[in-house]
ROVO-380481 format. One record per residue (C-alpha): residue in one letter; z, x, y negated. Coordinates in Angstrom, 3 decimals. Example, Ala and Ser with C-alpha at 12.3 -4.5 7.8 and 13.67 -1.06 7.14 Angstrom:
! ROVO-380481
+--------+----------+----------+----------+
! residu !       c3 !       c1 !       c2 !
+--------+----------+----------+----------+
!      a !    7.800 !   12.300 !    4.500 !
!      s !    7.140 !   13.670 !    1.060 !
+--------+----------+----------+----------+
! end
This chain:
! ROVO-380481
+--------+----------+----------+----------+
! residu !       c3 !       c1 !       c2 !
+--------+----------+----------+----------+
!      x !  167.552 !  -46.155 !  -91.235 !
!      x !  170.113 !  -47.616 !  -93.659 !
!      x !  169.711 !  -51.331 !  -94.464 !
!      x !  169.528 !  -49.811 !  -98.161 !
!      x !  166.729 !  -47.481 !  -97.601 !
!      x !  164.900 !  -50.040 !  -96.074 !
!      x !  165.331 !  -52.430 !  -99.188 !
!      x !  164.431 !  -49.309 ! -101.521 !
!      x !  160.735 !  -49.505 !  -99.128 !
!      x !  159.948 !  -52.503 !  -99.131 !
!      x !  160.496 !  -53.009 ! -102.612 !
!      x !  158.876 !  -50.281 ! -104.166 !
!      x !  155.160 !  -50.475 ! -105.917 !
!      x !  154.432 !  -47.592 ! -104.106 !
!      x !  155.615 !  -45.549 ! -100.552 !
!      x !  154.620 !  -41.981 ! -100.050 !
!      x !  155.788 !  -40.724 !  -96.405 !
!      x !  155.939 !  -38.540 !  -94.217 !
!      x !  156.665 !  -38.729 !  -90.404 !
!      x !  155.630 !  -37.427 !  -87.058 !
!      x !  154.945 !  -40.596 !  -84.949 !
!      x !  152.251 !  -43.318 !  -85.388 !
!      x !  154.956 !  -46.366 !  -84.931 !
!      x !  157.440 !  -45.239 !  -88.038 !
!      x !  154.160 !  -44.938 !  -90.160 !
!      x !  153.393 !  -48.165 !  -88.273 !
!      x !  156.370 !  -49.796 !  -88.959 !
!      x !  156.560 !  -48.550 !  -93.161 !
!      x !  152.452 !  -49.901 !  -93.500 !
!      x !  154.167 !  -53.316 !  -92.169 !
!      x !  157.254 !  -53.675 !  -94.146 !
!      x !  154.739 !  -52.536 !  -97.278 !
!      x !  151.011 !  -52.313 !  -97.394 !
!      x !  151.662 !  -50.141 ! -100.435 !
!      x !  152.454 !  -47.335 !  -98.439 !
!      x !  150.304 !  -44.298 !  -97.432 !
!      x !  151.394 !  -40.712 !  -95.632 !
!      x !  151.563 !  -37.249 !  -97.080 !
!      x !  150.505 !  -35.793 !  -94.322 !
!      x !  146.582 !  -34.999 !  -95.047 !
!      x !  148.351 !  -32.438 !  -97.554 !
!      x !  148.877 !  -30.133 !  -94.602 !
!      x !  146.232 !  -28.371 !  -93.269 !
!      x !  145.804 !  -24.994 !  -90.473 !
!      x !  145.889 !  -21.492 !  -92.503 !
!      x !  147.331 !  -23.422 !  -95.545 !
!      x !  151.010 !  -22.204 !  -96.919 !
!      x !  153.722 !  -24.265 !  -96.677 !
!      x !  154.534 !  -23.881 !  -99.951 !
!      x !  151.391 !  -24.798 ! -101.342 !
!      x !  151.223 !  -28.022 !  -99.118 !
!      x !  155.103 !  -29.038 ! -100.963 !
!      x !  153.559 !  -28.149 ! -104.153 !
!      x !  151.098 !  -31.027 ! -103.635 !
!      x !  153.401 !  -33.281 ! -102.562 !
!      x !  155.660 !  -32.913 ! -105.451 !
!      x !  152.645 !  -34.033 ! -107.609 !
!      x !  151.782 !  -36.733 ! -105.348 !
!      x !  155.243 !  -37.928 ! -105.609 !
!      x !  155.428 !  -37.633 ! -109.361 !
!      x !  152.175 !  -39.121 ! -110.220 !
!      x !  153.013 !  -42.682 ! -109.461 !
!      x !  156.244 !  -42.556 ! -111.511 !
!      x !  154.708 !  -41.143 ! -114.162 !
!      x !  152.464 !  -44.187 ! -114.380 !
!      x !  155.491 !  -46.289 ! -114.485 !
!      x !  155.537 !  -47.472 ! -110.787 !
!      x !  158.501 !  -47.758 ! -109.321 !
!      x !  158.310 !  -45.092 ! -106.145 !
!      x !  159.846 !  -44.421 ! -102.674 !
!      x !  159.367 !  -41.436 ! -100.876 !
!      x !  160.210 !  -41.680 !  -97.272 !
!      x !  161.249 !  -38.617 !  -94.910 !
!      x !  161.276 !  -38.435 !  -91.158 !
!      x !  165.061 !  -37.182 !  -90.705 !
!      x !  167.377 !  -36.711 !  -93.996 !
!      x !  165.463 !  -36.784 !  -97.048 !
!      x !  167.773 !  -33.917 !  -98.147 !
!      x !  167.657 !  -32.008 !  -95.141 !
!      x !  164.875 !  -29.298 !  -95.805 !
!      x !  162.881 !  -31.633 !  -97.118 !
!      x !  161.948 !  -29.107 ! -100.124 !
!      x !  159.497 !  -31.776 ! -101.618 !
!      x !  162.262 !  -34.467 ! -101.707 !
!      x !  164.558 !  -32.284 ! -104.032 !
!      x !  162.370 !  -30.643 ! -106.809 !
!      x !  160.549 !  -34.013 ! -107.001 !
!      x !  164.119 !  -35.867 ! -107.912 !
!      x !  165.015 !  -32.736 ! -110.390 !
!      x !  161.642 !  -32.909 ! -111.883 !
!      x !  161.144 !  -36.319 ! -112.383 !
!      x !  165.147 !  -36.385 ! -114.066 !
!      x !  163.724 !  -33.047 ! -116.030 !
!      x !  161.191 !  -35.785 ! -117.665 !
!      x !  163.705 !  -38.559 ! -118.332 !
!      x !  163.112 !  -40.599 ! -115.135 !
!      x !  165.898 !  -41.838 ! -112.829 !
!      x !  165.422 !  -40.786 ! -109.258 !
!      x !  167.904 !  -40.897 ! -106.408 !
!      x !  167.955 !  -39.818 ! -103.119 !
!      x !  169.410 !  -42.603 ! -100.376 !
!      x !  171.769 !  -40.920 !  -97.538 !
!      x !  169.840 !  -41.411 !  -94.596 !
!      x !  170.506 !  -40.508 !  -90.375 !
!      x !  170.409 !  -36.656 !  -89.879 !
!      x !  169.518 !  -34.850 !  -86.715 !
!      x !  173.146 !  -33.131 !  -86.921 !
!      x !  174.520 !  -36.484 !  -86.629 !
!      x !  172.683 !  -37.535 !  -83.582 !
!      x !  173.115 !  -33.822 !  -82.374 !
!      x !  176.648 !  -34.715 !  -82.246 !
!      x !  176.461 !  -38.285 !  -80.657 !
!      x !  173.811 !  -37.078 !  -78.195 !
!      x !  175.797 !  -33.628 !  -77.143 !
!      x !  179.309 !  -35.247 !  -77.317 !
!      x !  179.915 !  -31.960 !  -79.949 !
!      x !  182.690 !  -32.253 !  -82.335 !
!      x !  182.192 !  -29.284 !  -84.663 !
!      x !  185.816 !  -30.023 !  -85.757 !
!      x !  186.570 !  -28.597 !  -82.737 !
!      x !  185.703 !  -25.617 !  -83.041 !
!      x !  183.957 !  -24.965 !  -86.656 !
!      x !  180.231 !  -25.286 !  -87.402 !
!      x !  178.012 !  -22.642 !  -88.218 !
!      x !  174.111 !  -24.085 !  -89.706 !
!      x !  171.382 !  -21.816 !  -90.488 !
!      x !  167.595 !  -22.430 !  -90.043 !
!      x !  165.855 !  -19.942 !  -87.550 !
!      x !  163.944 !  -17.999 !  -89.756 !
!      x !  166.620 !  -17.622 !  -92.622 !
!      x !  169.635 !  -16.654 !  -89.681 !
!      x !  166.763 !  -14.245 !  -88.369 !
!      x !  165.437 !  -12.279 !  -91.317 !
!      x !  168.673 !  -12.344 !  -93.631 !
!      x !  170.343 !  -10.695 !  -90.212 !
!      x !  173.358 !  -13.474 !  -90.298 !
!      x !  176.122 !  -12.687 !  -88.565 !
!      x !  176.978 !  -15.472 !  -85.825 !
!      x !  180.965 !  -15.833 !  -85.483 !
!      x !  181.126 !  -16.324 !  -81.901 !
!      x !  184.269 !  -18.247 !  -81.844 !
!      x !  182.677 !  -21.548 !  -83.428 !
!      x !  179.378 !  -23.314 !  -82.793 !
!      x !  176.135 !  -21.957 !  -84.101 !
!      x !  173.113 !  -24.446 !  -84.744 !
!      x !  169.812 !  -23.074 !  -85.236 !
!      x !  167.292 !  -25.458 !  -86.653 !
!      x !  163.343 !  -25.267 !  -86.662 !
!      x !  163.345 !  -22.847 !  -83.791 !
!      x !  159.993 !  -24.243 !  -82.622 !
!      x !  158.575 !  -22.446 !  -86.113 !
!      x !  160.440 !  -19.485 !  -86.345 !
!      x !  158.799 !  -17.148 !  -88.227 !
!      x !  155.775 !  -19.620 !  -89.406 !
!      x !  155.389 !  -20.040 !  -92.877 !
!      x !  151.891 !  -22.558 !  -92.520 !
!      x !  151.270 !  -25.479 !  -89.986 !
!      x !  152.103 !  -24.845 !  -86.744 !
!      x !  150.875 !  -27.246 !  -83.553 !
!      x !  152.796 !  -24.875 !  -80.836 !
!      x !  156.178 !  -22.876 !  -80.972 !
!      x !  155.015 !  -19.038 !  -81.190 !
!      x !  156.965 !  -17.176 !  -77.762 !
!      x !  156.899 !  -13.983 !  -79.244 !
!      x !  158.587 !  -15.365 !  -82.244 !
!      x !  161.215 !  -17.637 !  -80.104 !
!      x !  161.678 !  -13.792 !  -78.101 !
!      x !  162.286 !  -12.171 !  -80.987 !
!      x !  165.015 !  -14.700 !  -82.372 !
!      x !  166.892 !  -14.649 !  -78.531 !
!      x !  166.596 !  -10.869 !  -78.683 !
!      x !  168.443 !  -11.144 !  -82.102 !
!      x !  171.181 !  -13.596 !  -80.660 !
!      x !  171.580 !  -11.633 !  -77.128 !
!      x !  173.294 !   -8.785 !  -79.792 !
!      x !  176.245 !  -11.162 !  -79.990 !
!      x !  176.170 !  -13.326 !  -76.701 !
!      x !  175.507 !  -12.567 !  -72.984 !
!      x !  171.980 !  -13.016 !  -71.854 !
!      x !  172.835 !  -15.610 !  -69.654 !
!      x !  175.327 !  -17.772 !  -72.499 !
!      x !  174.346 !  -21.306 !  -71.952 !
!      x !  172.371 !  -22.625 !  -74.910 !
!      x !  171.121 !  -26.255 !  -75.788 !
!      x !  167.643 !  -26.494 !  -76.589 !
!      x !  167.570 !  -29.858 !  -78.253 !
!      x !  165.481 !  -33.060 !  -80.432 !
!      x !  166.768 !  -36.173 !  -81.328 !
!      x !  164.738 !  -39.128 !  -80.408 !
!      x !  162.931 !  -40.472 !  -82.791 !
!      x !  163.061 !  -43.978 !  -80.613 !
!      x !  166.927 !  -44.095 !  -79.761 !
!      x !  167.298 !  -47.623 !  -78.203 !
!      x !  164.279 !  -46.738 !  -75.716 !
!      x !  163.477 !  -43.182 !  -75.582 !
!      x !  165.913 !  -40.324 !  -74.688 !
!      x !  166.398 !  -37.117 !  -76.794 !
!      x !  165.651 !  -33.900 !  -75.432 !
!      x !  168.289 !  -31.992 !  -73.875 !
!      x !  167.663 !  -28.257 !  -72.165 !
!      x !  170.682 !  -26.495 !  -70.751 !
!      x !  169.386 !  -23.045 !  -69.995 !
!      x !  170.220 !  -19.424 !  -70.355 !
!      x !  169.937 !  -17.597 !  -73.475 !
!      x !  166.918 !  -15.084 !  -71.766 !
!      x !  165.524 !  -18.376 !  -70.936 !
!      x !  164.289 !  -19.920 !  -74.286 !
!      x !  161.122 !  -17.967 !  -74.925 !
!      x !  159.803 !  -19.331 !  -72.037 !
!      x !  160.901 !  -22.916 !  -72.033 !
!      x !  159.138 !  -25.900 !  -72.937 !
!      x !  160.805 !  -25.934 !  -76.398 !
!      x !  159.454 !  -28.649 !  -78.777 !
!      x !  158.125 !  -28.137 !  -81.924 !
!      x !  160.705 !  -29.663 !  -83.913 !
!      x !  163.685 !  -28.160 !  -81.630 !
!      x !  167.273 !  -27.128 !  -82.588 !
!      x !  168.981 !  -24.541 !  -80.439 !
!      x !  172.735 !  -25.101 !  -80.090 !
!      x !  174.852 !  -21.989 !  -79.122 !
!      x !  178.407 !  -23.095 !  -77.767 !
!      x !  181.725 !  -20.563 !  -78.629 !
!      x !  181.911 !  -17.680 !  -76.468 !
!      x !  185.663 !  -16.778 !  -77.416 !
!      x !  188.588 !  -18.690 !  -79.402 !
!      x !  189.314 !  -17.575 !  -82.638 !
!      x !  192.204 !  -15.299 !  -83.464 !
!      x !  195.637 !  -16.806 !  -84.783 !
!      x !  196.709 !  -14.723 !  -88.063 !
!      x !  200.697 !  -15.237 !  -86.629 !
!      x !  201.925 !  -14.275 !  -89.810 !
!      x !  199.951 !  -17.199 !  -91.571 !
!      x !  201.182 !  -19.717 !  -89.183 !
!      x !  204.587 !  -18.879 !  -90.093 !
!      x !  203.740 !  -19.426 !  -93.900 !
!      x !  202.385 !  -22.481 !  -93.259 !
!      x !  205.798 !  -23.680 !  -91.552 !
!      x !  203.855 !  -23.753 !  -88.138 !
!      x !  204.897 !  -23.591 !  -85.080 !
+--------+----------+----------+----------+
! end
């Protein structure tokens, strides 16, 4: 966390949040007692999209009453964080100013964690569901990240990854890599001074049946280098 998102918290009348462990929603009830979690809003059977609906609102209604609001994400508060977005547009739409603070993204600690430069190669980002149903194309000369693989194909709340889903998304990506590619099953952790992140090398046939956290990313490494256009390079004064 940023030293400025931390000032936004504590000084806000108000802190909506939402995170996945006990000692971040801990740690916000400390810094301000004014502070309570949007979690409740999720519930088993319940669309997803219904649940961000209700958050929006919740968001909303405390700025509405002239309170000035923070909304704190696990993650990037940009970084499908759906609720996080239409609440700022909405709440401009009705002549309030909202901003969102830049915040630590699992990408970034992707990249510490994995020693990864996507410079190096290029970087390809698509969540699991979209990259599965929209039939992306994966350029197998630059990296490919994959996030939210533990709910592929789940449009409620999960509690579990679904293997048939996590089957059907390798079967998709064994179409453009070997079976036995080496992939990266990874999570960031959420306690980086004491806890380590979670780091599975395994084979792409693997995956369904791997301990794969809910919250995983799946990191696919170049099988090829890219092709020179020659005639480019000598354009571009290149040697």
């Amino acid at each position: 966390m940023t030293p400025e998102a931390a000032a936004a918290i504590e000084a806000a009348d108000e802190v909506l949040y939402l995170v996945t462990d006990p000692l971040t929603a801990q740690w916000l009830e400390r810094v301000n007692p004014r502070s309570r979690s949007l979690h409740e809003l999720y519930a088993p059977g319940k669309r997803r999209q219904d649940t961000y609906g209700e958050m929006v609102e919740e968001l909303l209604a405390p700025v509405r009453a002239g309170l000035e609001t923070c909304a704190a994400f696990y993650g990037h508060p940009g970084v499908f964080v759906h609720p996080g977005h239409e609440a700022i547009r909405r709440a401009r739409s009705e002549g309030f100013r909202a901003r969102m603070l830049p915040a630590v993204s699992a990408l970034d600690c992707l990249v510490a964690d994995l020693g990864i430069d996507p410079g190096a190669t290029g970087l390809q980002s698509y969540e699991a569901s979209d990259f599965l149903i929209h039939r992306r194309r994966a350029d197998t000369a630059a990296l490919l990240v994959l996030w939210q693989i533990g709910v592929v194909g789940e449009l409620g709340y999960a509690t579990e990854p679904q293997r048939e889903n996590l089957a059907l998304l390798v079967e998709y990506l064994e179409r453009s890599y070997p079976r036995d590619h080496e992939a990266i099953v990874y999570e960031a952790s959420p306690y980086p001074l004491v806890a380590d992140p979670v780091v599975l090398r395994l084979p792409l046939e693997a995956i369904a049946n791997a301990a794969v956290p809910l919250l995983a990313t799946l990191v696919v490494p170049p099988t090829r280098r890219p092709r020179r256009d020659r005639a480019l390079i000598a354009r571009l004064g290149l040697r």
